[in-house]
C-alpha positions as a printed NumPy array, in Angstrom:
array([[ 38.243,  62.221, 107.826],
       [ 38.311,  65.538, 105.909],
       [ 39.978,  67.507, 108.417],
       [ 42.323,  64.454, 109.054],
       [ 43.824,  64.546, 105.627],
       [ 44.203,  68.503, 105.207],
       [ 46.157,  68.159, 108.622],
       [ 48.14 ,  65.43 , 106.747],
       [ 48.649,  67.426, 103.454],
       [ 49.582,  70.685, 105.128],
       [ 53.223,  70.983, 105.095],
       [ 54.936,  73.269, 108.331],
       [ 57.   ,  75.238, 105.363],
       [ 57.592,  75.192, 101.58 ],
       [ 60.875,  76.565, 100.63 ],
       [ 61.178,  78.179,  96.717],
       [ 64.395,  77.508,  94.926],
       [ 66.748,  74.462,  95.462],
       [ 69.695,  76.543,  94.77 ],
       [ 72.586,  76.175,  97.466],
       [ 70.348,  78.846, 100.168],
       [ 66.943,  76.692,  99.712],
       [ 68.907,  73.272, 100.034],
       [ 70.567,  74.6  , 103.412],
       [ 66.859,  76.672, 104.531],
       [ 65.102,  73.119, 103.913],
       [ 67.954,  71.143, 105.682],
       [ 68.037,  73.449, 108.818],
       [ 63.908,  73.16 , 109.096],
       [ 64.281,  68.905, 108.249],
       [ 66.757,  68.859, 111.416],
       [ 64.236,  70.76 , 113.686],
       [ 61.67 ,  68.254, 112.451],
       [ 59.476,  70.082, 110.631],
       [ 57.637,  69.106, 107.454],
       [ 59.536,  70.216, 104.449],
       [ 58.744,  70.69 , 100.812],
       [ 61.701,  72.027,  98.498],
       [ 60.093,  73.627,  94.975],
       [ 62.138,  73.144,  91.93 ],
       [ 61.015,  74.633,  88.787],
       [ 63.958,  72.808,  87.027],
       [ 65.04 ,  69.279,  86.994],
       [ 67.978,  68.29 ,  89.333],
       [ 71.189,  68.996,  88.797],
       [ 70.623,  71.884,  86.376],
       [ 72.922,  74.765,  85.691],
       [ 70.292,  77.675,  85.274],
       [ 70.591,  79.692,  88.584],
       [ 73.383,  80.704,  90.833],
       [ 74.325,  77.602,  92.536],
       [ 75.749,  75.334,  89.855],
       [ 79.179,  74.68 ,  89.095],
       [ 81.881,  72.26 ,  90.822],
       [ 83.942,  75.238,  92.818],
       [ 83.5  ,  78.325,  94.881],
       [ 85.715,  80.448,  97.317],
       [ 85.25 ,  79.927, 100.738],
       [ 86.922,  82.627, 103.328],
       [ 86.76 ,  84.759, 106.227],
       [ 88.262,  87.703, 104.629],
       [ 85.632,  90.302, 103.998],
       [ 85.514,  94.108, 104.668],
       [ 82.728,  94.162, 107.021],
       [ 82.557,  91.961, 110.774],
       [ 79.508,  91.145, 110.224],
       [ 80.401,  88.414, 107.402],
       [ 83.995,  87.47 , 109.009],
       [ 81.953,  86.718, 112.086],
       [ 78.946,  84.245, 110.716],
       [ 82.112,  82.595, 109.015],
       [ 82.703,  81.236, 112.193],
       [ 80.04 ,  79.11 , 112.368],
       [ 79.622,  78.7  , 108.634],
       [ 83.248,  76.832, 108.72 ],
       [ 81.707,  74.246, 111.135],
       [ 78.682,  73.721, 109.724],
       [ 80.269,  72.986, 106.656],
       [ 82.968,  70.621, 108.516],
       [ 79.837,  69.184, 109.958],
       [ 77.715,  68.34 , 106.862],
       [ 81.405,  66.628, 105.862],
       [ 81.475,  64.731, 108.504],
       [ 77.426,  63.493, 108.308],
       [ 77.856,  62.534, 104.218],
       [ 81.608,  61.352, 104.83 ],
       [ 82.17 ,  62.959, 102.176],
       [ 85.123,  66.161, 101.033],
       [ 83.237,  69.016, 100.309],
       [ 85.925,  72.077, 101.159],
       [ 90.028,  72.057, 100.534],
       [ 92.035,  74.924, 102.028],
       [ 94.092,  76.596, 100.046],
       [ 94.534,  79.81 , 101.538],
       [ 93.035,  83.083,  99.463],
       [ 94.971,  85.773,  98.329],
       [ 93.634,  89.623,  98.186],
       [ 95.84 ,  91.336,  95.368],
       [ 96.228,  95.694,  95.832],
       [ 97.93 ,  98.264,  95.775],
       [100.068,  98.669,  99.121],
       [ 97.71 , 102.433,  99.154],
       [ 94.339, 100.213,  98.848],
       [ 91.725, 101.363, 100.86 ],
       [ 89.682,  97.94 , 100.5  ],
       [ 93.103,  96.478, 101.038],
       [ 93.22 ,  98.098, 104.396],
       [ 89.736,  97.569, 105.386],
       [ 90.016,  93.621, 104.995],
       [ 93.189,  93.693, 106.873],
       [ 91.635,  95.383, 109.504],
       [ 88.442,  93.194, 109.859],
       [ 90.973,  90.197, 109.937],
       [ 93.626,  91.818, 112.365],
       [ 90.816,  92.754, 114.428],
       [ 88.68 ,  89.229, 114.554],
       [ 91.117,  87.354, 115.316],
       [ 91.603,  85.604, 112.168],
       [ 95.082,  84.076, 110.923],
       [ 96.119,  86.066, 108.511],
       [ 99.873,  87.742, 106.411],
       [100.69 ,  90.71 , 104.9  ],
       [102.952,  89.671, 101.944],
       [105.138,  92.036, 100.441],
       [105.973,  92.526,  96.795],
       [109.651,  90.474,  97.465],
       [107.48 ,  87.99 ,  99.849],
       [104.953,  87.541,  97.231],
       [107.68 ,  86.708,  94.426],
       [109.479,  84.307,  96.564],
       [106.322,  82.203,  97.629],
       [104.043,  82.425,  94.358],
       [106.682,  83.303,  91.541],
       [104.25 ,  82.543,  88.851],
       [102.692,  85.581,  90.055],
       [103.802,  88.879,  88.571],
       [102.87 ,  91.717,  89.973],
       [102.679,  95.751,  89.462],
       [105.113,  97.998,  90.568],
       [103.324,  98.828,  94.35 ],
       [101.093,  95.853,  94.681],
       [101.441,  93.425,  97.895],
       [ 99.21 ,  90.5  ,  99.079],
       [ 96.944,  89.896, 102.   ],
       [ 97.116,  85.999, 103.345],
       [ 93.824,  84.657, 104.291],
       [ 95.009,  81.33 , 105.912],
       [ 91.251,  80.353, 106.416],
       [ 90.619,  80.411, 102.754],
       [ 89.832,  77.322, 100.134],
       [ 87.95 ,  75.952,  97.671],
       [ 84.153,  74.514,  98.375],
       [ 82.615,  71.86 ,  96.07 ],
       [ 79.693,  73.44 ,  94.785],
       [ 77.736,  71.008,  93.194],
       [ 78.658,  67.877,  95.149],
       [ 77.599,  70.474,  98.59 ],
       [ 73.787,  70.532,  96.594],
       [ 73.364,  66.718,  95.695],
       [ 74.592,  66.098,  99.808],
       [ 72.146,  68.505, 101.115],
       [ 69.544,  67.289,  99.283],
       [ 69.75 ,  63.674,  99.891],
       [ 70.226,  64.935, 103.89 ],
       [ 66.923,  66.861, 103.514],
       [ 65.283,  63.474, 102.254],
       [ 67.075,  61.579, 104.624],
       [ 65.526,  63.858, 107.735],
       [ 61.798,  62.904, 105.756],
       [ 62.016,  66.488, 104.039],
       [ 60.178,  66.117, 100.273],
       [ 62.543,  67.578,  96.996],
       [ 59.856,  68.036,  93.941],
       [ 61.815,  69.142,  91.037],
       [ 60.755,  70.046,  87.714],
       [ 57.592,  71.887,  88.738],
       [ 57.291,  76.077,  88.688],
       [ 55.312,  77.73 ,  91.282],
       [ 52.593,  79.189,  89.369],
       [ 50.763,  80.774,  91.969],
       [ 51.045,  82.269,  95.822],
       [ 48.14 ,  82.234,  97.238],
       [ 48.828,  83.911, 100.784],
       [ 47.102,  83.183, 103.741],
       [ 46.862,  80.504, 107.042],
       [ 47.73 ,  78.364, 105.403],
       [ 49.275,  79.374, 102.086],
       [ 48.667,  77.688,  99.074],
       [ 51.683,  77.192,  96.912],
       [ 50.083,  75.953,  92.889],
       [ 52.856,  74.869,  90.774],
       [ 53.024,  73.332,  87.083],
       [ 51.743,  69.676,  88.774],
       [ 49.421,  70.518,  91.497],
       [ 48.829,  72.821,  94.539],
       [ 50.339,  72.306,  98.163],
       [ 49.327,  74.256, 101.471],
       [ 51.779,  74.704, 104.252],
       [ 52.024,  77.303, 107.426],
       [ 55.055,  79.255, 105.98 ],
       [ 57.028,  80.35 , 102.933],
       [ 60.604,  80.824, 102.262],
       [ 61.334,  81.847,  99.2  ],
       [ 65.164,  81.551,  97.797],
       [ 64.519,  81.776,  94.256],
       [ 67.348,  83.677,  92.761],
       [ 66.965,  85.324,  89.729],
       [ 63.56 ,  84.456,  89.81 ],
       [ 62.238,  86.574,  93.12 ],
       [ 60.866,  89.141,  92.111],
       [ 58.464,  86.968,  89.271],
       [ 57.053,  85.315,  92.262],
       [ 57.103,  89.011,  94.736],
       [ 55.281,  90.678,  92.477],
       [ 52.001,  89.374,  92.558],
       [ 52.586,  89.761,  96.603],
       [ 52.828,  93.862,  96.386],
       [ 56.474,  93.91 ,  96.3  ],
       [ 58.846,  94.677,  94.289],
       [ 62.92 ,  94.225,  95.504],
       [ 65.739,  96.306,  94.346],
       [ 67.288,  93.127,  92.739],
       [ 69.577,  93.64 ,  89.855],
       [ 70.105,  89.945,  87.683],
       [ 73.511,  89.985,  86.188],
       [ 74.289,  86.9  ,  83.698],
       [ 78.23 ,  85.92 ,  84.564],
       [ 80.827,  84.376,  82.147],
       [ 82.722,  81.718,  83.886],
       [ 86.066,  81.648,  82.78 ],
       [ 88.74 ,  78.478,  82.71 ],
       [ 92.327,  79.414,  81.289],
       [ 94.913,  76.466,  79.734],
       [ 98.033,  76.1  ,  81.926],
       [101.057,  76.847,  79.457],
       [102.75 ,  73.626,  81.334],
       [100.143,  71.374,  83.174],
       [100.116,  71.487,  87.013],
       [101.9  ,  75.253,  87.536],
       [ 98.413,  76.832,  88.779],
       [ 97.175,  73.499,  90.657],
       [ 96.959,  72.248,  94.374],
       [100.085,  70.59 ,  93.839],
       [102.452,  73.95 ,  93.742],
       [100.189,  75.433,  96.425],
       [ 98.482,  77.689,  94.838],
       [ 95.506,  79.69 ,  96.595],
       [ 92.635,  81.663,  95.289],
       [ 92.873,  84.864,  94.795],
       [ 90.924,  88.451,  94.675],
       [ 91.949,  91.22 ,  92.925],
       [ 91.452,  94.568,  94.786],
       [ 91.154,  98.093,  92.776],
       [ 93.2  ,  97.007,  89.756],
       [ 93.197,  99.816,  87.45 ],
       [ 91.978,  97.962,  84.618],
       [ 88.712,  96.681,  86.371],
       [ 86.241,  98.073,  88.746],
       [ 84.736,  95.354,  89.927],
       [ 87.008,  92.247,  91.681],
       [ 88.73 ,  89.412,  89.609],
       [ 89.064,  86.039,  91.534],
       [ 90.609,  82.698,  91.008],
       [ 91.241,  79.384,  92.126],
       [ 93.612,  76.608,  91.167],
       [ 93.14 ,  74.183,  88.643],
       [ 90.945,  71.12 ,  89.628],
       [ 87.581,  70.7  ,  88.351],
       [ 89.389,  70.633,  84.693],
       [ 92.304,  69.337,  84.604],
       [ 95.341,  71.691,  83.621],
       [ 92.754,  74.727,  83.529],
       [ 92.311,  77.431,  86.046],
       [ 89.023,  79.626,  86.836],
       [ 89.721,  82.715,  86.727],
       [ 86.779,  84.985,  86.525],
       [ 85.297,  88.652,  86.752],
       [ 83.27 ,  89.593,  89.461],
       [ 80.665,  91.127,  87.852],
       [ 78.34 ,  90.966,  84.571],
       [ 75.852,  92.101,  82.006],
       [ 72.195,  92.866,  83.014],
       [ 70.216,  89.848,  81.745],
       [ 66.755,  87.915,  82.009],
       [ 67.454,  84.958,  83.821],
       [ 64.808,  82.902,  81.245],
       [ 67.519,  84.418,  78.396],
       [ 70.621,  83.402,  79.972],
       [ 71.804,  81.188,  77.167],
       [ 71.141,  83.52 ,  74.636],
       [ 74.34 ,  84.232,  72.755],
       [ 75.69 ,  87.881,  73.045],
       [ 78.293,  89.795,  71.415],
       [ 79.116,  91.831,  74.45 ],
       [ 82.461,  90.337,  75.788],
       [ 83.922,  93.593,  77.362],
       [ 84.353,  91.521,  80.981],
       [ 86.837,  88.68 ,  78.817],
       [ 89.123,  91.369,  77.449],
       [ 89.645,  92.65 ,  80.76 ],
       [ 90.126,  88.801,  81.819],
       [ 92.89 ,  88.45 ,  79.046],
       [ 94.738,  91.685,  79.562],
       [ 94.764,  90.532,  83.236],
       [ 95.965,  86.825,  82.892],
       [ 98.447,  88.182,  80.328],
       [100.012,  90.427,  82.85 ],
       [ 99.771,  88.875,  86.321],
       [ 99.527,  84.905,  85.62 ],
       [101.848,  84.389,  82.497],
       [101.847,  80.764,  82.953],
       [ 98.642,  81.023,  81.274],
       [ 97.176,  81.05 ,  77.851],
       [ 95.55 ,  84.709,  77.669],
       [ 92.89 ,  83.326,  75.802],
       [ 89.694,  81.416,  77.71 ],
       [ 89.845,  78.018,  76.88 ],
       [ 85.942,  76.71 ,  78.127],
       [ 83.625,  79.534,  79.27 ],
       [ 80.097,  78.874,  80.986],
       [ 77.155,  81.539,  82.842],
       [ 76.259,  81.74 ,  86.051],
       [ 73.594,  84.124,  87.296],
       [ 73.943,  86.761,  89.908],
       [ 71.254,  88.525,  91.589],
       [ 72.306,  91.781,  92.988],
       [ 71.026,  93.852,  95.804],
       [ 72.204,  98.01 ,  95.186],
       [ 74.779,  97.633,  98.436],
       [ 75.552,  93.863,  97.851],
       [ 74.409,  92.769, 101.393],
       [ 71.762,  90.125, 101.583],
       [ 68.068,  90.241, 102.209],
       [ 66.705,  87.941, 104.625],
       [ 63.719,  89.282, 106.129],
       [ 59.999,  88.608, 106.444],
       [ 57.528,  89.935, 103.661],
       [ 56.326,  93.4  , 105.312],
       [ 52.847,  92.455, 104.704],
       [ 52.461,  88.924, 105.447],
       [ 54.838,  87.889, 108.341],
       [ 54.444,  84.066, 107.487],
       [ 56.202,  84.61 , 104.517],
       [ 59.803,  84.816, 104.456],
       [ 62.796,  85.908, 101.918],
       [ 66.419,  85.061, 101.028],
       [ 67.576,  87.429,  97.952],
       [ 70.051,  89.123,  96.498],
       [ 73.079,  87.031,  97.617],
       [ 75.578,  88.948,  94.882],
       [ 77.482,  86.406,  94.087],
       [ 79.14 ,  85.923,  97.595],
       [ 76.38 ,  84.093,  98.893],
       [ 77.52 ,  80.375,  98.342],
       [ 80.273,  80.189, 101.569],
       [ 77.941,  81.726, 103.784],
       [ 74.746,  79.581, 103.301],
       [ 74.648,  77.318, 106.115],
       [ 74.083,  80.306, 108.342],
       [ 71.805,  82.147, 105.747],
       [ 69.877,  78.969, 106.117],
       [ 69.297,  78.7  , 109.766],
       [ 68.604,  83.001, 109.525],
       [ 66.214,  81.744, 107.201],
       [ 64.624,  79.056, 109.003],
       [ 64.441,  80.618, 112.096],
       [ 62.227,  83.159, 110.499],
       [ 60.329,  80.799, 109.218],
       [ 59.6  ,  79.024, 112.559],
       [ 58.943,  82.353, 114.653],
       [ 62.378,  81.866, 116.707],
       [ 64.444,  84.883, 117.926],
       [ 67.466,  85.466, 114.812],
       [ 70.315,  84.095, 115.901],
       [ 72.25 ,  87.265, 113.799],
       [ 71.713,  90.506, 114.018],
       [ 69.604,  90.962, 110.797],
       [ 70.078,  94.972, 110.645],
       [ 72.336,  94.798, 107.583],
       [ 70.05 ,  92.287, 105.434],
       [ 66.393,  93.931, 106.331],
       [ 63.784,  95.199, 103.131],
       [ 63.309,  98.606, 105.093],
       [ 67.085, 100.118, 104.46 ],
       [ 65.955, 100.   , 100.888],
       [ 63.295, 103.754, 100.621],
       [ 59.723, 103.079,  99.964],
       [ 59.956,  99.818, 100.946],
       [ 59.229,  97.225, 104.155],
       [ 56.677, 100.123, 105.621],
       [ 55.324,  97.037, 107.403],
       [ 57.963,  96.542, 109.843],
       [ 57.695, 100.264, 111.478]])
C-alpha cells in the first residue's frame, strides 16, 4: 500500500515558473501524457516576472538562422493552440526594422530573411514616407518589411495554456515558492505548502534562477534587468492603430540609443501606443516595484517619439515594469544541469523569448523526457559560458 501511493504521488516532471516558457514546457509534457506539476510562487495572473502584459512582437526577422528557422514551427504552433482554445491569440501586422541604409544589423537581418526564404521589402526613405507618413525619418534611414510580423496576446496566450495544461490532467499550484531542491531519483521539490517528488525538473523561473541554482553548485551568467513599459497618447485617436495599418517596429543603431527601441500599434489601451526601450536598469527581481529616480531609458524614449512618431505626445502617458533576464550574448540557455542530468533549464530568454516559446517548450520537454532535441542546441548550451557545464565534456 506504501509503495502504491509513492508511485501515485510521484509526478513524471515538475516544471518551476508559470511564466509564458513553463506554461508551454508543462503543455508540451501534458500532450505526451506525462504527469505534470506547474510551481507558482505567485498567485495567477500576476505581473511580477517576464511574461505579463497583454502584447508582444511576434516575427521571423532576426540576425541569426537559427531563430528565423524555429519560427517556422513556432508560427504553427501558435496557429495551433488558436485553433484548440478557438480563441485570437496573434494579429499580423507586419514589423518594421528602422536603420541607417549603412546598418550592419540592417544588413544582417536582410540577409537571414533573403536567404530563408521569408517574405520580406526593402523600403526606401520615399517608399517609407508614402506608406507610413506618420513616420519621419533621418536623413539616410530606410525600412526592412517583415511581412510575417504581428502582435501576440500575451496574457490571454498564459490563461489558454494553462487551462490546456489542466485540460490534458496536468496540475497548476500557484501561490507556493519552491523552498527547497532536493536532487536525486526522484527529486523532491518542498515549497511554501508541502513537498512533491517527481522523476525530472525543469526549471523556467526567470529572474528567479539562479535563487533556486545556487544551492545546486551553479551559478549562471544571468544578468536581471527591471524594464519600463512605455504607452504614448495619440495626438488624434486612431493615427498609430490597426486601423491605418500600422506595424511594429525596431529601431536599429539609432544614434541616440544603443540598445533597440520597438513598438506596436495602439490596442491594449485605447488611443495609446507601446513604444518601449529594449533594455534596462540592473535590478532585484523581489525589488522591482521599488520606485527609482533613474529614468535615463524615458528621455531617450521622448527624444525618440518626438522626432520619428510626431503624432505622439512625447511624454509617457501610463508606464509599467517588466523583468528581463539576460544571458552575456542574449541567446538562450536550455540545457541539462551539468551535474545532475535529470534536471533541466530554460534561462536567460532576454527579452525575445515570448514568440519563440512553443518551441523552447518542446526543447525543453524533450530534455526532460530523455528524447533526441529536435534543435540543434549548440547556441543555447551552459558550456560556451568559461568555467562552467564541465559536466558535459
Amino acid at each position: 500500500m506504501g509503495i502504491m501511493a509513492t508511485q501515485k504521488d510521484l509526478c513524471d516532471v515538475i516544471v518551476i515558473g508559470a511564466g509564458i516558457q513553463g506554461c508551454f514546457t508543462a503543455y508540451h509534457l501534458a500532450k505526451h501524457g506525462k504527469r505534470v506539476l506547474l510551481l507558482e510562487q505567485f498567485f495567477l495572473p500576476h505581473s511580477r516576472g517576464s511574461s505579463h502584459g497583454q502584447s508582444r512582437i511576434i516575427r521571423r526577422a532576426y540576425p541569426e538562422d537559427f531563430y528565423t528557422q524555429m519560427m517556422d514551427e513556432c508560427y504553427q504552433m501558435w496557429a495551433q493552440l488558436e485553433h484548440e482554445a478557438g480563441t485570437q491569440l496573434h494579429r499580423q501586422t507586419g514589423l518594421l526594422l528602422l536603420g541607417m541604409k549603412e546598418n550592419h544589423e540592417l544588413k544582417t537581418f536582410q540577409a537571414t530573411l533573403s536567404r530563408l526564404g521569408v517574405k520580406h521589402q526593402c523600403l526606401s526613405s520615399e517608399e517609407l514616407k508614402q506608406r507610413f507618413p506618420n513616420i519621419r525619418l533621418a536623413r539616410g534611414e530606410m525600412g526592412l518589411l517583415d511581412m510575417s510580423g504581428g502582435v501576440l496576446y500575451a496574457a490571454k496566450a498564459l490563461r489558454v495554456l494553462q487551462d490546456a495544461i489542466q485540460r490534458l490532467g496536468g496540475k497548476v499550484c500557484d501561490g507556493e515558492k519552491v523552498m527547497e531542491i532536493k536532487p536525486g531519483l526522484p527529486i523532491m521539490v518542498k515549497t511554501t505548502s508541502k513537498s512533491y517528488k517527481a522523476k525530472s525538473l525543469v526549471i523556467t523561473a526567470g529572474p528567479w534562477t539562479n535563487w533556486l541554482l545556487r544551492p545546486l553548485g551553479i551559478e549562471l551568467p544571468l544578468q536581471t534587468l527591471r524594464i519600463n513599459v512605455c504607452y504614448w497618447r495619440e495626438k488624434v485617436p486612431g493615427s498609430y492603430g490597426v486601423s491605418q495599418a500600422f506595424p511594429c517596429f525596431l529601431g536599429l543603431g539609432l544614434s541616440l540609443a544603443p540598445h533597440h527601441i520597438y513598438g506596436m500599434p495602439s490596442g491594449e489601451y485605447p488611443g495609446l501606443m507601446k513604444v518601449c526601450y529594449h533594455h534596462g536598469n540592473n535590478a532585484d527581481p523581489e525589488e522591482r516595484d521599488c520606485p527609482e529616480a533613474f529614468t535615463q531609458d524615458v528621455q531617450l524614449l521622448s527624444r525618440f517619439v518626438r522626432d520619428h512618431l510626431p503624432d505622439l505626445e512625447p511624454k509617457p502617458a501610463i508606464m509599467e515594469h517588466c523583468m528581463y533576464t539576460n544571458t552575456p550574448d542574449e541567446h538562450f540557455i536550455l540545457d541539462r544541469h551539468p551535474k545532475y542530468d535529470n534536471i533541466v533549464i530554460g534561462a536567460g530568454f532576454s527579452g525575445h523569448g515570448f514568440k519563440l516559446s512553443p518551441v523552447v517548450g518542446k526543447i525543453l520537454s524533450e530534455l526532460a523526457m530523455k528524447l533526441t532535441p529536435s534543435y540543434d542546441l549548440t547556441p543555447f548550451r551552459i558550456s560556451r559560458f568559461p568555467g562552467l557545464g564541465k559536466a558535459h565534456l
